[in-house]
ZAVO-636688 format. One record per residue (C-alpha): residue number from 1; y, z, x. Coordinates in Angstrom, 1 decimal. Last residue first. Example, Ala and Ser with C-alpha at 12.3 -4.5 7.8 and 13.67 -1.06 7.14 Angstrom:
<rs>
   n     yy     zz     xx
   2   -1.1    7.1   13.7
   1   -4.5    7.8   12.3
</rs>
This chain:
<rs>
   n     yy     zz     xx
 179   79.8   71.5   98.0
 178   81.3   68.2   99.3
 177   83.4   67.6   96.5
 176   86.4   69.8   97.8
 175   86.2   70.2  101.4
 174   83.9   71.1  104.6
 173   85.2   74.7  105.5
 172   87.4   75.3  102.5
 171   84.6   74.4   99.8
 170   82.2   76.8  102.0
 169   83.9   79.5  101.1
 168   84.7   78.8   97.5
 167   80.7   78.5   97.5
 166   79.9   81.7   99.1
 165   82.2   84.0   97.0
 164   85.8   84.5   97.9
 163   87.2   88.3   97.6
 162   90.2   88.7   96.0
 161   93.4   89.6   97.3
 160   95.5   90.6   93.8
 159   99.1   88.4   93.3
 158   98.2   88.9   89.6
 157   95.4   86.8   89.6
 156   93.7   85.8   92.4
 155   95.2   84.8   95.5
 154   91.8   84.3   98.1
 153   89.8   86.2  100.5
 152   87.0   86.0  103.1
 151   84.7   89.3  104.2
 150   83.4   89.3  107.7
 149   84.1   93.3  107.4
 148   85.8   93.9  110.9
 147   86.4   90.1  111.5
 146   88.7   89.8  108.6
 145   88.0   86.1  107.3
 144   90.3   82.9  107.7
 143   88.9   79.9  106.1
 142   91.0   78.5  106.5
 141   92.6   76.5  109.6
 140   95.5   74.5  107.8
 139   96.5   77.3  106.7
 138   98.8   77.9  103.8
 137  101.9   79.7  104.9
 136  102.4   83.0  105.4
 135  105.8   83.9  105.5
 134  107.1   87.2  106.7
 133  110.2   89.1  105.4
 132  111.0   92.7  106.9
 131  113.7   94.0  104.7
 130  116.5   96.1  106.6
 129  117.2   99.5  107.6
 128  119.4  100.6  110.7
 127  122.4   98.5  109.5
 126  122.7  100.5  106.3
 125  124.6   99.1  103.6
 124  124.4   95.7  103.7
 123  120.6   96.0  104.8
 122  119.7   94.2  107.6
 121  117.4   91.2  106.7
 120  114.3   90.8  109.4
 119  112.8   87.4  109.7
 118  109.1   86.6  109.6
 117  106.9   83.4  110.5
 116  103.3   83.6  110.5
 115  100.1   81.4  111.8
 114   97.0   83.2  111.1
 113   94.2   83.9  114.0
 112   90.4   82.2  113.2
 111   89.7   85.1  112.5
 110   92.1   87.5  111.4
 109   91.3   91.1  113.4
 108   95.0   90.3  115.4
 107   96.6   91.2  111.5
 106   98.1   94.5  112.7
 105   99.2   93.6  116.3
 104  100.9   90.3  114.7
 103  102.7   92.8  112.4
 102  103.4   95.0  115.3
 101  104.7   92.5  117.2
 100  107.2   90.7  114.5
  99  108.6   94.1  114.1
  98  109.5   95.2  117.5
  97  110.7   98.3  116.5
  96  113.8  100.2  115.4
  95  114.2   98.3  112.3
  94  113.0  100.9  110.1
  93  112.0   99.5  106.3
  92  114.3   99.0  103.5
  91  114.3  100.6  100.3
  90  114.8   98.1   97.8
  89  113.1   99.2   94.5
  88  116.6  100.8   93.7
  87  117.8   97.2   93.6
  86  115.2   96.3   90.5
  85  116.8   99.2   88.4
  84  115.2  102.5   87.3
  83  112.7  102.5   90.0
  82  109.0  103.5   89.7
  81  106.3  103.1   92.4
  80  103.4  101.1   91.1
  79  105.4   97.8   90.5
  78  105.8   97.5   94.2
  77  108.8   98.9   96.3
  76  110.1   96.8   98.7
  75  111.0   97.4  102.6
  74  108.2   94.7  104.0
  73  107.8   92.0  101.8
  72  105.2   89.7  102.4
  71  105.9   85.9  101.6
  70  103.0   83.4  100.4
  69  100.7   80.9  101.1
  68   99.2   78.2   98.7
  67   95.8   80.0   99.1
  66   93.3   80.9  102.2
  65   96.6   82.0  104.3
  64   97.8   83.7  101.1
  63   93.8   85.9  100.8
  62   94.3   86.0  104.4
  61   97.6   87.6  104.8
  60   97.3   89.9  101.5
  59   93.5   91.3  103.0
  58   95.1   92.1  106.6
  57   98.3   93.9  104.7
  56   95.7   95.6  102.2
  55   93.4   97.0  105.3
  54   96.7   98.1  107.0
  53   97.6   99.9  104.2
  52   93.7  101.9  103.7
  51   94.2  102.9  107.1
  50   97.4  104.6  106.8
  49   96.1  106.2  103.8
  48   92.8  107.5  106.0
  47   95.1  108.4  108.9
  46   97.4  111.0  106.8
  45  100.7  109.8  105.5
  44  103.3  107.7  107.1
  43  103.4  103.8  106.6
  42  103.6  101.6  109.0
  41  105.3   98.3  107.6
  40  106.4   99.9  104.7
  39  107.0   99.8  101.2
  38  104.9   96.8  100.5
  37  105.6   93.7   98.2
  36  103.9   90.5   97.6
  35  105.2   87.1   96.7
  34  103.5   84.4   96.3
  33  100.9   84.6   93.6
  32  103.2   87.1   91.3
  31  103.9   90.3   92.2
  30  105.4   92.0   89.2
  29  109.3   92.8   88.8
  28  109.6   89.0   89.8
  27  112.8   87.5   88.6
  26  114.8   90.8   89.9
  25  112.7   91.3   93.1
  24  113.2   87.6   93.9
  23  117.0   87.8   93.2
  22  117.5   91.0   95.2
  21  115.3   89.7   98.2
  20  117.5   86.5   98.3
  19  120.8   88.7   97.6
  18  119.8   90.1  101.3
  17  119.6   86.9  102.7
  16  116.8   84.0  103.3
  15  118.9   81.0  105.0
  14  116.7   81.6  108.8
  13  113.4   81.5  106.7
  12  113.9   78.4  105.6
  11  113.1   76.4  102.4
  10  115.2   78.6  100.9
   9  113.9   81.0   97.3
   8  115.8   81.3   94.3
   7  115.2   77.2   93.9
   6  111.7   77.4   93.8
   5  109.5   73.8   93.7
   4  113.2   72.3   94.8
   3  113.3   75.4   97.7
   2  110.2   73.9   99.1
   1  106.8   75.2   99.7
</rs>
């Protein structure tokens, strides 16, 4: 993706700023294809919810891996949780830890493994918050499955992961028209 097919958005990661996130989240209240949003990197909450976030950050990275790619935004609000303005949506993650670590640590069941870039944007007004962006881009190596389930995934509609039926699986292994 390039910033002429998306002019809100830089080319590179290292030119993404916190207006960036605050343009995106303005233009795109709902997750659209490439963008999607979480509230956390590790959420709290009992271990079943906990579970159920990493499932949906392993299931966003390879349904955009298996697509056109995407960005993950770690810190935002999605549509689900209300906000009277878009900026209130921004609530910033922790930046105490290794981010880039633990998001590699939480998609490490991605076979074959996913290529990712991610930069963290400190928030203007509080320097121990920020907004975790990562950049999937679309992978060469697809079809990536998670290894725990075996299942495959793709962008559907709506920014939703969406499972990927035998024949849209094999398409990406040998190529259109070989089916």
């Amino acid at each position: 993706m390039n910033s002429s097919e998306n002019p809100e958005i830089p080319s590179q990661l290292d030119d993404w700023t916190w207006d960036t996130v605050i343009t995106i989240v303005k233009k795109h209240e709902f997750e659209p294809g490439i963008f999607d949003y979480k509230d956390a990197l590790h959420p709290t909450g009992d271990q079943k919810y906990r579970d159920a976030h990493t499932d949906s950050v392993r299931r966003t990275v390879c349904s955009m891996a298996n697509t056109s790619g995407g960005f993950i935004l770690f810190g935002v609000l999605d549509h689900k949780k209300s906000a009277s303005k878009p900026e209130e949506r921004l609530k910033g993650i922790s930046v105490k830890e290794d981010l880039r670590k633990e998001f590699g640590d939480k998609i490490a069941p991605l076979q074959p493994d996913v290529y990712f870039d991610a930069t963290l944007l400190r928030s203007p007004d509080d320097s121990s918050k920020g907004i975790f962006v990562v950049h999937i881009p679309h992978s060469l190596r697809r079809p990536h499955m998670i290894s725990s389930n075996g299942a495959y995934y793709r962008r559907g509609e709506g920014g939703q992961a969406q499972l990927m039926n035998h024949y849209e699986v094999r398409e990406q292994e040998v190529g259109p028209g070989y089916v």
